[in-house]
C-alpha positions as CSV (number, residue, x, y, z in Angstrom):
1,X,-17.2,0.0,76.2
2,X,-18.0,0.6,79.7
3,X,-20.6,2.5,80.9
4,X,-20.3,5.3,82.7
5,X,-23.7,5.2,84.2
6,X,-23.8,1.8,85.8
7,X,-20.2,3.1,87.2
8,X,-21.9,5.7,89.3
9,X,-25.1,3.8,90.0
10,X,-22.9,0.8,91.4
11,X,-21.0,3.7,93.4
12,X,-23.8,5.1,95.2
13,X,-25.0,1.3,96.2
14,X,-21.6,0.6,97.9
15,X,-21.6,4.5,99.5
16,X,-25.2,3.3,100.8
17,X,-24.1,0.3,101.9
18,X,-21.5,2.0,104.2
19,X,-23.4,4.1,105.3
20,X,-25.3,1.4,106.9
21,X,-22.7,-0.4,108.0
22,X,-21.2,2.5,109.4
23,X,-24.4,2.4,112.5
24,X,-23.4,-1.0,113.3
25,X,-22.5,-1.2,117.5
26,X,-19.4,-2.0,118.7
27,X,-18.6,-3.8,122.4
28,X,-16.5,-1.8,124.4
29,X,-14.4,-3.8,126.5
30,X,-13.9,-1.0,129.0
31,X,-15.6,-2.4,132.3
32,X,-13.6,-5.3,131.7
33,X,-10.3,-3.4,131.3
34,X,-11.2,-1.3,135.1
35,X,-11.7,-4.5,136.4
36,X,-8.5,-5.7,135.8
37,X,-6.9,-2.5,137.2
38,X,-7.5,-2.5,140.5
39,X,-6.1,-6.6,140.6
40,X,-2.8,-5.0,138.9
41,X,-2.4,-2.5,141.8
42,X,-3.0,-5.1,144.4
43,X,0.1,-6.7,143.0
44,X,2.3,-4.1,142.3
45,X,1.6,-3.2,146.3
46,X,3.9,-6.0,147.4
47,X,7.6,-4.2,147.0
48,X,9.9,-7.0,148.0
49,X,8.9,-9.0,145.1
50,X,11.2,-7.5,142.7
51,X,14.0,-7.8,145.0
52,X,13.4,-11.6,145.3
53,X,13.4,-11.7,141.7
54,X,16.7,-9.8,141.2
55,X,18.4,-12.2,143.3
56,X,16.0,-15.2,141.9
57,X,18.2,-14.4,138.3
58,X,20.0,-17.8,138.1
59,X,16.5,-19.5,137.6
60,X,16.3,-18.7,133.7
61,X,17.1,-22.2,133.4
62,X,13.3,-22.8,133.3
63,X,13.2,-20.5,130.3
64,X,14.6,-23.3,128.3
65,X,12.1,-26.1,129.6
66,X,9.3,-23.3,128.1
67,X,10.4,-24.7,124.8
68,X,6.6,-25.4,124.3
69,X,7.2,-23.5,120.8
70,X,8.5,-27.4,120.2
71,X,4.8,-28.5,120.4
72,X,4.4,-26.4,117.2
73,X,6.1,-29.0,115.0
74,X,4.0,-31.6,116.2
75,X,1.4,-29.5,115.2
76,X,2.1,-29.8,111.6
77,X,0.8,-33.2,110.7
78,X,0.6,-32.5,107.6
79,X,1.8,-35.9,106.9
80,X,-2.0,-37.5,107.4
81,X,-2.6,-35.1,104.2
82,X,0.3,-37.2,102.0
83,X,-1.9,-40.3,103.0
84,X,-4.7,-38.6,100.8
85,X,-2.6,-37.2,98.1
86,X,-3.9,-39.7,95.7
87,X,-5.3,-37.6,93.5
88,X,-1.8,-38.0,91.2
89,X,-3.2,-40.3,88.5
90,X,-6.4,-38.1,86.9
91,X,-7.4,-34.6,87.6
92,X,-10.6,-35.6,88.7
93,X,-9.5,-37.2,92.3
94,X,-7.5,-33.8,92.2
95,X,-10.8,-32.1,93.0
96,X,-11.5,-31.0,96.6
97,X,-8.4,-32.5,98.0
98,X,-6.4,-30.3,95.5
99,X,-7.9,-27.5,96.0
100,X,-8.1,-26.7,99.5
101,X,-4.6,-28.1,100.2
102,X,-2.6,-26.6,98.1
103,X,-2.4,-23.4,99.4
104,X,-1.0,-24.8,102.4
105,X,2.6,-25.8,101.1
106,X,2.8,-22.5,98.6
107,X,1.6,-19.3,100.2
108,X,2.9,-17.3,102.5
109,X,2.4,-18.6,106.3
110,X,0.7,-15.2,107.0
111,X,-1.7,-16.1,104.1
112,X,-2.5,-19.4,105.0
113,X,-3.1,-19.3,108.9
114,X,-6.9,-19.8,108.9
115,X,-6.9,-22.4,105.8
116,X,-3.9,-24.6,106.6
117,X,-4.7,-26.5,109.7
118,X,-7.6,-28.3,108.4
119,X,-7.8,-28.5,105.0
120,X,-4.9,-27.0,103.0
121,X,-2.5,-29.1,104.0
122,X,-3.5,-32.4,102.6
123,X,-3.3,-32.2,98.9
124,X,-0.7,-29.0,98.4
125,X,2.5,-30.8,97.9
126,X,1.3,-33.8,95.9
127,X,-1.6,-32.4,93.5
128,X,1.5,-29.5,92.1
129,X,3.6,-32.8,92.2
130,X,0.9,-34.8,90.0
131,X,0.4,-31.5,87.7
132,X,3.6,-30.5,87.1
133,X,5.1,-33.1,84.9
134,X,2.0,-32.8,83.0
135,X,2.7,-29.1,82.7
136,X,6.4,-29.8,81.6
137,X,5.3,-31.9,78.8
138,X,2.9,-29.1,77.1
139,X,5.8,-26.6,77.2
140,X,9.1,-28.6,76.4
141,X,7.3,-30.8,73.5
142,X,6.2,-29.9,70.3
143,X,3.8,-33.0,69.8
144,X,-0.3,-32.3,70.5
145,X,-2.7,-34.1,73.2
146,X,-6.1,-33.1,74.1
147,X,-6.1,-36.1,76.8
148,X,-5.7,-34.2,79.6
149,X,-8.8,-31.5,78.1
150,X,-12.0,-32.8,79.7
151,X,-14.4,-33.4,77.2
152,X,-16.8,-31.3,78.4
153,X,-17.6,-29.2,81.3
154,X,-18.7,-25.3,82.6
155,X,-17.3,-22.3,84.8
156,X,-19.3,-19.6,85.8
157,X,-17.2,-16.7,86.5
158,X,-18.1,-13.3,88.2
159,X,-17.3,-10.9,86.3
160,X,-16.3,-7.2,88.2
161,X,-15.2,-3.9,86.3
162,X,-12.7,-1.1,87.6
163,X,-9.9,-1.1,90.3
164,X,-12.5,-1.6,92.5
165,X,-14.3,-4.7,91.3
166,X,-18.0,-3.6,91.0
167,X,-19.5,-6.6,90.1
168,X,-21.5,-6.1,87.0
169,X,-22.8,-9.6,85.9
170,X,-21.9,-13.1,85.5
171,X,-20.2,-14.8,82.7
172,X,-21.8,-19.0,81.7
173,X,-18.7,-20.6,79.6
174,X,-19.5,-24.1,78.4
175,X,-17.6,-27.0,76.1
176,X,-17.6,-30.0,74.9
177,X,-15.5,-32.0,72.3
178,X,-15.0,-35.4,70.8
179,X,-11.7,-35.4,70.1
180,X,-12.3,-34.3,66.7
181,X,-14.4,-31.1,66.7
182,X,-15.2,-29.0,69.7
183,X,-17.8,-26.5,70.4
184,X,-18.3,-23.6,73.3
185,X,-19.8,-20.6,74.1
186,X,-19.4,-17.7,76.8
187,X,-23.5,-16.3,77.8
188,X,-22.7,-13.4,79.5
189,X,-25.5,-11.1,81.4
190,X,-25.8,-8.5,83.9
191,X,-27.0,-9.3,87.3
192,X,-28.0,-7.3,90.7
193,X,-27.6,-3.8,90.3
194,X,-26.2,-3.2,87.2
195,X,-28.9,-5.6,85.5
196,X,-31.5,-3.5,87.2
197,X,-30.0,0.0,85.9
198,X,-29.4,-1.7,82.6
199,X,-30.0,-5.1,80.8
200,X,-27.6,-6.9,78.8
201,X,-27.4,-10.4,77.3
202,X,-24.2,-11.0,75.2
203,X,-23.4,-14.8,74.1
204,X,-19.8,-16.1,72.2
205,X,-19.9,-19.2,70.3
206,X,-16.5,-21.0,68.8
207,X,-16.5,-24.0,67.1
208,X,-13.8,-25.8,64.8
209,X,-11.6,-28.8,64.8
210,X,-8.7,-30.9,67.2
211,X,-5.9,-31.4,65.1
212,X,-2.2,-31.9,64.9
213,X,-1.6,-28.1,66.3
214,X,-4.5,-28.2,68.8
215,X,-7.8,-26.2,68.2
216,X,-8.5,-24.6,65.0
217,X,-11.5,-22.3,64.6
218,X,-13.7,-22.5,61.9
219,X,-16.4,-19.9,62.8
220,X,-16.4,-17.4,66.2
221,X,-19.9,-16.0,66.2
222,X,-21.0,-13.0,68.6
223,X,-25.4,-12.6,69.5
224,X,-26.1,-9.5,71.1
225,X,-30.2,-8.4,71.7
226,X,-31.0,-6.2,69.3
227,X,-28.0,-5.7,67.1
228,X,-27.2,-8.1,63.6
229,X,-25.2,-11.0,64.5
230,X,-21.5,-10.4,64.0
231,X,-18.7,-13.3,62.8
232,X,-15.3,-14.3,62.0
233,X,-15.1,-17.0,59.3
234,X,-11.9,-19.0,59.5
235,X,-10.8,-20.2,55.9
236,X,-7.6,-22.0,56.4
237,X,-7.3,-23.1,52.9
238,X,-6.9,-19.3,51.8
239,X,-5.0,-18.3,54.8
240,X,-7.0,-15.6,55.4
241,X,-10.0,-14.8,58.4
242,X,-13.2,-12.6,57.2
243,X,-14.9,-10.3,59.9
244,X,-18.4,-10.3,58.7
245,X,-22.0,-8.8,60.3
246,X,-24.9,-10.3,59.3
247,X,-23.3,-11.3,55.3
248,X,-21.2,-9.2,55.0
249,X,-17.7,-8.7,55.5
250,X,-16.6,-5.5,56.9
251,X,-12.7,-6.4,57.3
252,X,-10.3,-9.5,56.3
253,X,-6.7,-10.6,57.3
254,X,-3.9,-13.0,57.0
255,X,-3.7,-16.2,59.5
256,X,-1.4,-18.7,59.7
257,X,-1.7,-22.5,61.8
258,X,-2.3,-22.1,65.5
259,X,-4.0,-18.5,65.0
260,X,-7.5,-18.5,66.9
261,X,-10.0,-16.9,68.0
262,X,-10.5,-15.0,70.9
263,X,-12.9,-17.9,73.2
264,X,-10.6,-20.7,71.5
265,X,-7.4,-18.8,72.8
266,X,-8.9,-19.7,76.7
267,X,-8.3,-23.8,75.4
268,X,-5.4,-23.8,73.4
269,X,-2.7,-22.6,75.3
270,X,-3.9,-25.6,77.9
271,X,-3.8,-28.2,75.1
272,X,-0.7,-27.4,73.1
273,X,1.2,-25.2,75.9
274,X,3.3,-22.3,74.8
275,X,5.6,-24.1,73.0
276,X,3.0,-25.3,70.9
277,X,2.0,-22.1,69.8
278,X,4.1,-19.0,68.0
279,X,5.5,-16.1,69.6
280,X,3.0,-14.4,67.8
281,X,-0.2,-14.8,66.5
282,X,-3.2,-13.8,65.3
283,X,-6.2,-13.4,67.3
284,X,-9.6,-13.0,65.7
285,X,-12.8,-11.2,66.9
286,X,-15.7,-10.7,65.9
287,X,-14.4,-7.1,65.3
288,X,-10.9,-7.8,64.0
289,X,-8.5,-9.6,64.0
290,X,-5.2,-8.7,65.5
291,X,-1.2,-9.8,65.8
292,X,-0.7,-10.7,69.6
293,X,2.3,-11.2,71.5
294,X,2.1,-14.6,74.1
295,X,4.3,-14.8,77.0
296,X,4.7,-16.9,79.7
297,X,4.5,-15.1,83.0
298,X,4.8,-17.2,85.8
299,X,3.6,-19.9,88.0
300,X,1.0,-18.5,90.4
301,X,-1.0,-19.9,93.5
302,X,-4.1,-18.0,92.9
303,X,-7.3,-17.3,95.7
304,X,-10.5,-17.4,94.0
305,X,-14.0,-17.9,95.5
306,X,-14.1,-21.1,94.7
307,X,-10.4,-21.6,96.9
308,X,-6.9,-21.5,96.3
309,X,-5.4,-23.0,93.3
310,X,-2.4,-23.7,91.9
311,X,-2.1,-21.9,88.5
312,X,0.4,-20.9,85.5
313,X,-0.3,-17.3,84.4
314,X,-0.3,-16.5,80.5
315,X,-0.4,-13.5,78.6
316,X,-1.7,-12.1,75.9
317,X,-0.7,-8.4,74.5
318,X,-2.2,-6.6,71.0
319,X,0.8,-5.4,69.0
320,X,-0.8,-2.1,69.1
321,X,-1.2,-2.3,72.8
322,X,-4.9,-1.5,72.8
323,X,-5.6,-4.6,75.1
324,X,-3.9,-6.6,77.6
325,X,-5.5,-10.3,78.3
326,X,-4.3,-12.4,81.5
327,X,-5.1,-15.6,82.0
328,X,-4.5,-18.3,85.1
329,X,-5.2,-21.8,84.1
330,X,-5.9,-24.2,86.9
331,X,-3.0,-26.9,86.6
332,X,-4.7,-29.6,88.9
333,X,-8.5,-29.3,86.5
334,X,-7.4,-29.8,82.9
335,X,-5.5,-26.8,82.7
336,X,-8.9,-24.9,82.3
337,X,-9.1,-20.6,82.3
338,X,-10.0,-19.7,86.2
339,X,-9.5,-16.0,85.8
340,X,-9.5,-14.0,82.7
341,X,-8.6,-10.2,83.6
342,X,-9.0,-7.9,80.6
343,X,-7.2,-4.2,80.4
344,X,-7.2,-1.5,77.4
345,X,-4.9,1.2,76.6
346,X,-7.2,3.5,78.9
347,X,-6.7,1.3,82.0
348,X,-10.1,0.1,82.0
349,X,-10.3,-3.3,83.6
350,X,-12.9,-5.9,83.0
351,X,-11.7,-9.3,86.0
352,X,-13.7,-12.8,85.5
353,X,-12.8,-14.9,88.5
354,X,-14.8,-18.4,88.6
355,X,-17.6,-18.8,91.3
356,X,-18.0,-22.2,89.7
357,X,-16.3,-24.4,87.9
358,X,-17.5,-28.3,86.5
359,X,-16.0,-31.3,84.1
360,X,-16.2,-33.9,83.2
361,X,-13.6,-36.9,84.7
362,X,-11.2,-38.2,83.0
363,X,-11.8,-40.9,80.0
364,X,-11.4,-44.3,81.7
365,X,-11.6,-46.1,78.2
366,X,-13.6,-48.6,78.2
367,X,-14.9,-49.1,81.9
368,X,-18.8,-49.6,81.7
369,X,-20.2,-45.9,82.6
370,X,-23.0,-45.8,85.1
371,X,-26.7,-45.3,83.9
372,X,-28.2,-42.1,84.2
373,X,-26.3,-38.5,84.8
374,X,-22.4,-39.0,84.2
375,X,-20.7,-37.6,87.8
376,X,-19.0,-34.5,87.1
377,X,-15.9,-33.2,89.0
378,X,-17.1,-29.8,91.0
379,X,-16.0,-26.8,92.8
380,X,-18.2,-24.1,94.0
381,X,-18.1,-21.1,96.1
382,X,-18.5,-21.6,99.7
383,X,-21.0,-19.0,101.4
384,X,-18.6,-19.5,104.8
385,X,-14.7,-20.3,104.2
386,X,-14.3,-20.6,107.8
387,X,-17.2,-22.5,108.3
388,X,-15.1,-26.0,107.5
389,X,-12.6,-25.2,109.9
390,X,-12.4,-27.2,113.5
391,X,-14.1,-25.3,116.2
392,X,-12.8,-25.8,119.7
């Protein structure tokens, strides 16, 4: 599926680019380094100093008093950030606050040194405090709620293929729901580059019903330029799924409740949580449809363009081990897919990461909404991480 072609053309780009970067002129510090020689000598010229200091051994006392290092607990007032841990109640407040400061409390201090101080911080230990009972709740009970599934929203992921991460396009994913049906799509295209060398416009549509086991697909759809429109029709009543292109059906197979689809998969394990869904189960395409195995793999605080976030990894693994889905939902936004890497039996990897990421706020019943545009909840890439950070 992945062409070879735009491979090498993206290659020769990034060797070009080197190249260039490779001219760039570097300040050599070394008249500042033979000024400081000649003031070295000038010191070491004075021999009885070290004598003095040999006898002068009793004053490590004033070692101790250097306890400045004790000025580094001070540093950490983290504690102003509590004052803005609001964001508990909704994922909405969650937003910037949640985002920024999380990192702060989870990484590793070597990984957090330029984000702490000013913003990480603040939200880290209270937004994972206001998720994770929410989070608890998806995977120890059986029972379905879509309340914590904005009703509608978008990401924009950037989408990057190989070990390397050439970046090859971007990928538009868009929802919306009503607490009875739900729709979405994925647009993806090419961009830069790789749209240059070749152009490709690829959209996914899912639509189907909320119900006592979460989503339930009624019809994935694939629209690719130039080529017949391929499906999967979901009849539930038969217990069956038929592959079709154009009308007709090239392939059929069993499903049972909770099977879905392969854009419907990215929601359900956010509404329902694992427990809500089998060990197994079947995940239709608009190729196939194939038995899966979900698993669990970890709580993960993940750095994305658009910050760090707090995140619970999933997986997804085709019986035949042809394919090999991840996926990180963001526990402080809805539980919503922030990363979706893809890897086949060849070791072909296809990475989304989001650039961009919208939704709606939570449902405040019936609190008059105000006229015009609804305000949505949003993080975006920054063009300069360090730009927010204090300058001295």
């Amino acid at each position: 599926m992945i062409n070879r072609g735009m491979v090498a053309a993206l290659t020769i780009s990034v060797v070009a680019h080197a190249l260039l970067l490779g001219t760039a002129e570097w300040p050599w510090p070394a008249s500042n380094q033979a000024d400081e020689l000649p003031v070295m000598e000038a010191r070491l010229v004075a021999p009885p100093m070290p004598v003095k200091l040999a006898s002068l051994q009793p004053e490590p006392p004033p070692l101790p008093k250097a306890p400045a290092p004790k000025l580094v607990p001070k540093a950490p007032p983290k504690p102003r950030v509590e004052a803005v841990a609001r964001p508990r109640p909704a994922p909405a407040e969650a937003l910037a606050p949640v985002d920024m400061g999380e990192p702060t409390m989870l990484p590793a201090p070597g990984e957090t040194v330029l984000e702490a101080g000013p913003v990480s911080g603040p939200t880290a230990e209270p937004a994972s405090a206001a998720v994770q009972p929410v989070l608890a709740a998806a995977d120890e009970g059986e029972t379905y709620s879509s309340e914590g599934w904005p009703t509608h929203g978008g990401i924009v992921f950037r989408v990057a293929m190989g070990e390397g991460a050439f970046v090859v396009g971007e990928a538009v994913h868009e929802w919306s729901h009503d607490d009875s049906r739900y729709t979405m799509q994925v647009t993806l295209q090419t961009t830069g580059l790789a749209g240059l060398v070749r152009g490709f416009h690829y959209v996914q549509r899912s639509e189907g019903e909320l119900g006592p086991q979460g989503l339930k697909p009624q019809r994935f759809q694939v629209e690719q330029r130039g080529k017949a429109p391929e499906s999967a029709e979901f009849d539930w009543a038969a217990g069956r799924v038929s592959i079709r292109r154009g009308e007709r059906e090239r392939r059929a197979a069993d499903i049972r409740p909770g099977d879905q689809d392969v854009l419907s998969l990215w929601h359900q394990i956010g509404i329902v949580g694992l427990s809500g869904l089998p060990t197994t189960l079947t995940v239709a395409s608009n190729k196939d449809a194939k038995v899966a195995l979900l698993e669990r793999v970890g709580e993960e605080t993940l750095r994305l363009p658009i910050g760090r976030l707090e995140t619970l990894r999933l997986r997804a693994q085709a019986e035949d081990g042809k394919l090999t889905i991840d996926i990180w939902l963001a526990r402080n936004y809805g539980m919503l897919p922030v990363r979706i890497r893809m890897v086949d039996d060849k070791g072909e990897v296809l990475d989304q990461q989001a650039i961009r990421l919208r939704l709606a706020p939570p449902d405040e019943g019936d609190a008059p909404k105000p006229a015009g545009q609804a305000e949505m909840i949003e993080l975006k890439e920054e063009a300069d991480p360090l730009a927010s950070l204090p300058q001295n």
